[in-house]
N, C-alpha and C positions, 0 to 999 in steps of 0.2 A: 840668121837663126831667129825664128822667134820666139820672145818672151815668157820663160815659163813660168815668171814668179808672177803674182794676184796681189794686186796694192790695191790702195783707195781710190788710185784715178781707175779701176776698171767700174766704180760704182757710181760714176759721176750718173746722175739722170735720173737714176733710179729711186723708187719711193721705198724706204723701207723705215727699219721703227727710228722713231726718232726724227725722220725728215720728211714726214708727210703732210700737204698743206695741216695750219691750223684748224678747219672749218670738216677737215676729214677728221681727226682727232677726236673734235667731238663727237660728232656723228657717230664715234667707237665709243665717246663713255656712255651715251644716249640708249647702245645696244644692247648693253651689256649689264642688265637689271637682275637681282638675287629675288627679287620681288618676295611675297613673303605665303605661297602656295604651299598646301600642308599634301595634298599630292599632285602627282605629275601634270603638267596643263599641256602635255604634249611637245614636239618639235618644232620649234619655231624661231625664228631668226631671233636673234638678242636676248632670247631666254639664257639664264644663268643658273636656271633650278639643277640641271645635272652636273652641276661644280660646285652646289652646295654639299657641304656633308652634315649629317644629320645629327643633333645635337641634342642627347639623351642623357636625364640626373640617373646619376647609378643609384640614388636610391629608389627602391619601392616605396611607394606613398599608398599609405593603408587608409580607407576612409570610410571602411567599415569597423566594429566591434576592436576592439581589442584584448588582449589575455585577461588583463585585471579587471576586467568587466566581468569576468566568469570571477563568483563570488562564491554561491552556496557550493558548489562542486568540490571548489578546494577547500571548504571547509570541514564536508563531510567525512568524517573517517571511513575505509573504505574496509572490508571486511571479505576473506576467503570463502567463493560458493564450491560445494563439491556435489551438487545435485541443480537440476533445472526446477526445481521445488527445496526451496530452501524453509524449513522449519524451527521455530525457536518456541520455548514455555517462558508463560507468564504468573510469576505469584499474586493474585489478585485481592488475597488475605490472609491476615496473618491467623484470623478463626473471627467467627461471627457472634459468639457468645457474649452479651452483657453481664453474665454472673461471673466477676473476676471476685471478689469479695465474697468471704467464708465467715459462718463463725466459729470459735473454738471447736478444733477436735470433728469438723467437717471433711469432707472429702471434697477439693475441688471440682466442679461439672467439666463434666470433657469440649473441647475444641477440637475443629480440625482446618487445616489452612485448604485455601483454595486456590489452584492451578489451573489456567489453561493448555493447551496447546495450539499455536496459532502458525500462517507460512507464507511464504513469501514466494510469488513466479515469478523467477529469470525471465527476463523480455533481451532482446537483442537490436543493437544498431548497428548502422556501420552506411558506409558509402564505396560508392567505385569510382576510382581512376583511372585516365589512362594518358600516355604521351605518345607521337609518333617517336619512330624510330630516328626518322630525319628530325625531328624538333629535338632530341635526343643530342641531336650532335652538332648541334650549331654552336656558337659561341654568343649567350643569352647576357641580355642586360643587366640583369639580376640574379646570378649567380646558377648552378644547375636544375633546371627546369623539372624533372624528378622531382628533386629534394624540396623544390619551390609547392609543389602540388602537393607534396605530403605534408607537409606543414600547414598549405591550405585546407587540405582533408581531414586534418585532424582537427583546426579551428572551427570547421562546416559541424562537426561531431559534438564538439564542445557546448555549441550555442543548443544544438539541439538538448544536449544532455542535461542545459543547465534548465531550460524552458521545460522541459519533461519532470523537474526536481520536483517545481513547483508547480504544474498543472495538465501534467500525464495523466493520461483515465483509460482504463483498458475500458468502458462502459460506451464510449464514442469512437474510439479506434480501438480495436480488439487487440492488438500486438503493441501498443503501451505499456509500461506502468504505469502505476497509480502514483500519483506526485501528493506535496502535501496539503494541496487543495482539498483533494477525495479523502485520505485518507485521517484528515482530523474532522473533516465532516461527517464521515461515517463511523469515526472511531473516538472520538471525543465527545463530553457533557453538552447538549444542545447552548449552554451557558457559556461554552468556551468560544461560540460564534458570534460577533460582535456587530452588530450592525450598525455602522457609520451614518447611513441614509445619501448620501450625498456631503458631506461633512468631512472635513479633514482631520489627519491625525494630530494629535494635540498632548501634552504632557500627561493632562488628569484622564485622557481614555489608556493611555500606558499604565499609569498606575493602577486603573482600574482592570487591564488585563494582569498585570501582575500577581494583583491581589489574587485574581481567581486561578493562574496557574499554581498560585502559592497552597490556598484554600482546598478542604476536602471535597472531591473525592481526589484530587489531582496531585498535592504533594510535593509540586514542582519547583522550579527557581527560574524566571524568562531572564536569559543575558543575552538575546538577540533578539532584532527586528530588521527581517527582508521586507523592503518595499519598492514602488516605483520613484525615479527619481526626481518627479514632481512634488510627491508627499514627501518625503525628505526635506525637500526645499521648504513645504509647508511648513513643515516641525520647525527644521530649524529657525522661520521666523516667527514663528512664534515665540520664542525665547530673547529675543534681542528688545520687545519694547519695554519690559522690567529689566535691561540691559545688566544680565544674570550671568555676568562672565568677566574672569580675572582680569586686571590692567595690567602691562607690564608694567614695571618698576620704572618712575620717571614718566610715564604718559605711552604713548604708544611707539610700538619698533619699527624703525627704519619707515615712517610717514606713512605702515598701514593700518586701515581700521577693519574691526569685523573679526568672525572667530568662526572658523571648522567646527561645526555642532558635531562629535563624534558618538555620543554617548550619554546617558547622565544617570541620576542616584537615584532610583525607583524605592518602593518603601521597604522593597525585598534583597535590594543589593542590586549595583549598576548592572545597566541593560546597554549592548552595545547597538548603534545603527549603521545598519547596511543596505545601500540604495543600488539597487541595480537594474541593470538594462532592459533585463529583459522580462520584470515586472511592468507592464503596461497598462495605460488607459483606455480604457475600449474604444477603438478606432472604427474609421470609414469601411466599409467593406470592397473588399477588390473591384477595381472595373471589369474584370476580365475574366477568364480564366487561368488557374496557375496549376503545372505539371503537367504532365502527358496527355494530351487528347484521350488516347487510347486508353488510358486507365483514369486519370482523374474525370469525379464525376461531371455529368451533364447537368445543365441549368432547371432545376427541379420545376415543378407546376403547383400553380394554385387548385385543391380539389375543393375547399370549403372556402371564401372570402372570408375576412374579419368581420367577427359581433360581437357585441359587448352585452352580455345576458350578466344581471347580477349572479353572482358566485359566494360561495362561504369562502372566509379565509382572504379575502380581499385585501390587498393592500394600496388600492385607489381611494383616496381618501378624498375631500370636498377641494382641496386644494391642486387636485390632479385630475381635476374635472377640463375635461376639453378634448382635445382630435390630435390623434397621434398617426404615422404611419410606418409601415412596415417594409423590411426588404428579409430574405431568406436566403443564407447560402450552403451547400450542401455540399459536406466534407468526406473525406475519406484519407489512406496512410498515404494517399500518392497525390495529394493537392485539394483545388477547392472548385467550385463551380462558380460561374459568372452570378453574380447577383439576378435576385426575381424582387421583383418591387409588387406586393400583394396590394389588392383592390383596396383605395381609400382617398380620404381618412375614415377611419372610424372614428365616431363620438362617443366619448366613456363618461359618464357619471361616477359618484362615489358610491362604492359597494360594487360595481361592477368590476367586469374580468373580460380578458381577450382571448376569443377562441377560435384555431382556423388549422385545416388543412391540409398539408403538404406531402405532393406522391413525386413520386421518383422523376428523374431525366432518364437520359437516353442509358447513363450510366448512372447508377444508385449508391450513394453516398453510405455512409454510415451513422451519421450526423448532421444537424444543422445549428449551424450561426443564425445567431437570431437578431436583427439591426431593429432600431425603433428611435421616432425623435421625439425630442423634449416635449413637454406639452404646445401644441399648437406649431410645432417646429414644420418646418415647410420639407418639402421633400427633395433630397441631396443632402438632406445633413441627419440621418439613419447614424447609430452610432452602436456601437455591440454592447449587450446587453445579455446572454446567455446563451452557451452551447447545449442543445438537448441530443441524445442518444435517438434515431431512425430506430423506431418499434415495429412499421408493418407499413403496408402501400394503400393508400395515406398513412399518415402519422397524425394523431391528433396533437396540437399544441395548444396551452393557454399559458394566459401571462396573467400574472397578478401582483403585477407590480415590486416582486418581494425582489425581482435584479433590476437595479437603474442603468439606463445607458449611459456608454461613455466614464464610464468609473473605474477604479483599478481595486486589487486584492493587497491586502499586506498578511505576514505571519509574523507571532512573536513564538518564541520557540525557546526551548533548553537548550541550546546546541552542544551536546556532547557526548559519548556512547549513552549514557544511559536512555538517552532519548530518540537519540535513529541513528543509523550505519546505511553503507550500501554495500550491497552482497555482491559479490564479482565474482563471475566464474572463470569471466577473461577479462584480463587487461586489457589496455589498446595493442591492437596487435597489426601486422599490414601481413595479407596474405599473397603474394604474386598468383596471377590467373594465366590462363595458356594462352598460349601466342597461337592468332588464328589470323592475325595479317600483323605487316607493317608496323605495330603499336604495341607500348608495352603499359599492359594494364594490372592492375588490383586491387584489394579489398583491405580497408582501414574498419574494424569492426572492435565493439566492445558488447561482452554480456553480465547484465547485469542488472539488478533493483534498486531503489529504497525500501528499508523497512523502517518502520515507528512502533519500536517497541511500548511505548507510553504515550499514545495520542494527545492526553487529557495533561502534559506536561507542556502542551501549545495552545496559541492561540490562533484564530483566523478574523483578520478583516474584512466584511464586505461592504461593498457600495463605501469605496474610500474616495471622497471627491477633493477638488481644489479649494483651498482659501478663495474667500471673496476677496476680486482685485487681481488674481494671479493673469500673470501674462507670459505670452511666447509659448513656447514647446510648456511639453507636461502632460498633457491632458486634456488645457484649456478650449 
């Protein structure tokens, strides 16, 4: 009968694991490489990439903005709209009469106070989302995919809402508000706009805005200051070489030096600083174009080249005598157009002004960006320098020097109902949209304004530059 049981003598000869020459062995660890491919490099003897498993940090790494960046928003009290024209009255005087003083057995002279009535237009944001159905149902690295895009839709919201606080203009994009650029400029004492020149924020120009929000006609108290977080930096060092801050007890804590500038005692009562993101330096202008082809505008034309014809009201002074040039970009609510580099340089004297040009692209903007370099700056280093409102095809522009490029804004402000709210008619809300395929889509919308009940209770910085010396990001 034959054998039906399988021992080790039936395996005598045979190469299997363990008993194959030495020189074969290797041959297998030589084959067999994880190599370090981020995708497939295809089917190929000794590749080991489809026995790799892919190696993913559960966390999300955020490296854009984050929440506490948004500053002015949560700081503004937010106030119920129940009309898309919100109105409010201003008492503007308590009576205008200098005869307070009688003499005996007179009859006081009559007074009467004075009121406005002034309003505020609802403007509206908001964004669309959407997921597939199938990315819906996978099992995502980062929790559910949905709730990951709301999150994100509402932070895309935020940055917008916080940038619009401060430099919304329904006068360049018509479905803006008015942020509180426009409306202390248009609504405050020509005195409460402070021009820095190029010059940085510094302790005695704070006091010196205090003074005036304090002073008549204004009344006010500044306990804030929104800035860019280069000038911030500026302030704060300017405080450290009269080394004008507490020691702790015994010399310094735990082996650090230097101090958080938060704040300090202005002559009117402490004024708090707040540096934020999304207060900027006038920057490069885009290489490209940004948004929709199809609705953002096309790259506008030069109709008039640059001339410099003296002008009244000049702010070219002998010291700003030289060749500057120009790039133009032309704006609208859905993006920007590629930059146009105007005919130059132009040569300015003092007394003179810049005057030129500009008609429409293929698609006509609402506005333009207006880029310009330093005196005698070469061309590639254009740096922003004012947005003007698109009046007609051409647009006439001039410059007079009264915006420097590459500068940033700051405000000192009251911050607190007496001095501005924002009127809501809707909260953040997320609206579901119809299902017209495969995806599921919606709308993250908020409606709403700023008002500035008391303009003249702020201040506005323009043309706020760097410290001499300053280096890296900021502005420089």
């Amino acid at each position: 009968m034959e054998n039906a049981f399988v021992s080790w003598r039936d395996y005598e000869g045979l190469d299997g694991f363990g008993s194959a020459p030495a020189a074969e062995v290797q041959e297998l660890r030589k084959a067999l490489v994880a190599g370090q491919d981020l995708n497939n490099p295809g089917t190929s003897a000794g590749a080991g990439f489809p026995l790799r498993i892919e190696s993913l940090e559960r966390t999300l790494k955020v490296v854009t903005f984050r929440m506490d960046d948004v500053r002015l928003w949560k700081a503004i009290t937010r106030m119920p709209a129940y009309n898309t024209v919100e109105e409010y009255n201003r008492l503007r005087s308590y009576g205008s009469s200098q005869a307070a003083f009688i003499g005996e057995g007179d009859l006081p002279e009559g007074d009467d106070s004075t009121y406005s009535r002034e309003f505020t237009v609802i403007k509206y944001v908001g964004t669309r989302r959407s997921v597939s159905h199938q990315m819906s149902l996978i099992r995502p690295a980062h929790g559910p995919v949905i709730a990951q895009e709301t999150v994100n839709g509402t932070a895309h919201l935020l940055k917008q809402i916080e940038q619009a606080l401060f430099f919304g203009d329904s006068t360049l994009i018509p479905v803006q508000w008015d942020g509180l650029k426009k409306l202390i400029t248009d609504g405050a004492p020509a005195a409460n706009v402070i021009d820095l020149r190029g010059g940085p924020l510094s302790e005695d120009i704070l006091n010196d805005a205090a003074l005036t929000v304090k002073t008549y006609p204004n009344h006010g108290r500044l306990t804030d200051v929104h800035c860019a977080d280069g000038a911030y930096s500026d302030l704060a060092k300017s405080f450290y070489p009269a080394e004008r801050f507490p020691m702790q007890p015994g010399g310094y804590q735990d082996g650090m030096v230097g101090l958080q500038i938060k704040g300090f005692h202005s002559m009117v009562g402490p004024v708090m600083f707040n540096p934020n993101t999304f207060i900027e330096f006038g920057a490069a202008p885009n290489s490209a174009q940004i948004g929709d082809p199809a609705k953002a505008p096309g790259i506008p034309t030069e109709d008039v080249a640059p001339a410099a014809p003296t002008l009244a009201n000049s702010q070219f002074f002998a010291s700003d005598a030289g060749d500057y040039r120009y790039k133009v970009v032309a704006i609208n609510r859905y993006g920007k157009s590629a930059p146009l580099a105007l005919t130059g340089p132009v040569t300015v004297q003092a007394g003179d002004g810049v005057t030129f040009s500009i008609g429409d692209g293929a698609i006509a903007g609402t506005a333009y960006e207006l880029y310009r370099t330093k005196k005698d700056g070469a061309a590639g280093t254009e740096k922003l320098y004012a947005t003007k409102a698109r009046t007609a095809d051409p647009t006439p522009l001039v410059d007079l020097n009264a915006d420097l490029p590459g500068m940033s804004t700051a405000f000192g402000i009251q911050q607190n109902l007496e001095y501005f709210s924002f009127k809501q008619l809707c909260p953040f809300v997320k609206i579901p949209l119809a299902t017209l395929d495969t995806s599921i889509r919606w709308m993250q919308l908020l409606y709403g304004a700023p008002t500035i009940y008391a303009p003249g209770k702020s201040v506005l910085f323009k043309n706020v530059g760097r410290a001499v010396g300053s280096v890296g990001g900021g502005g420089v």
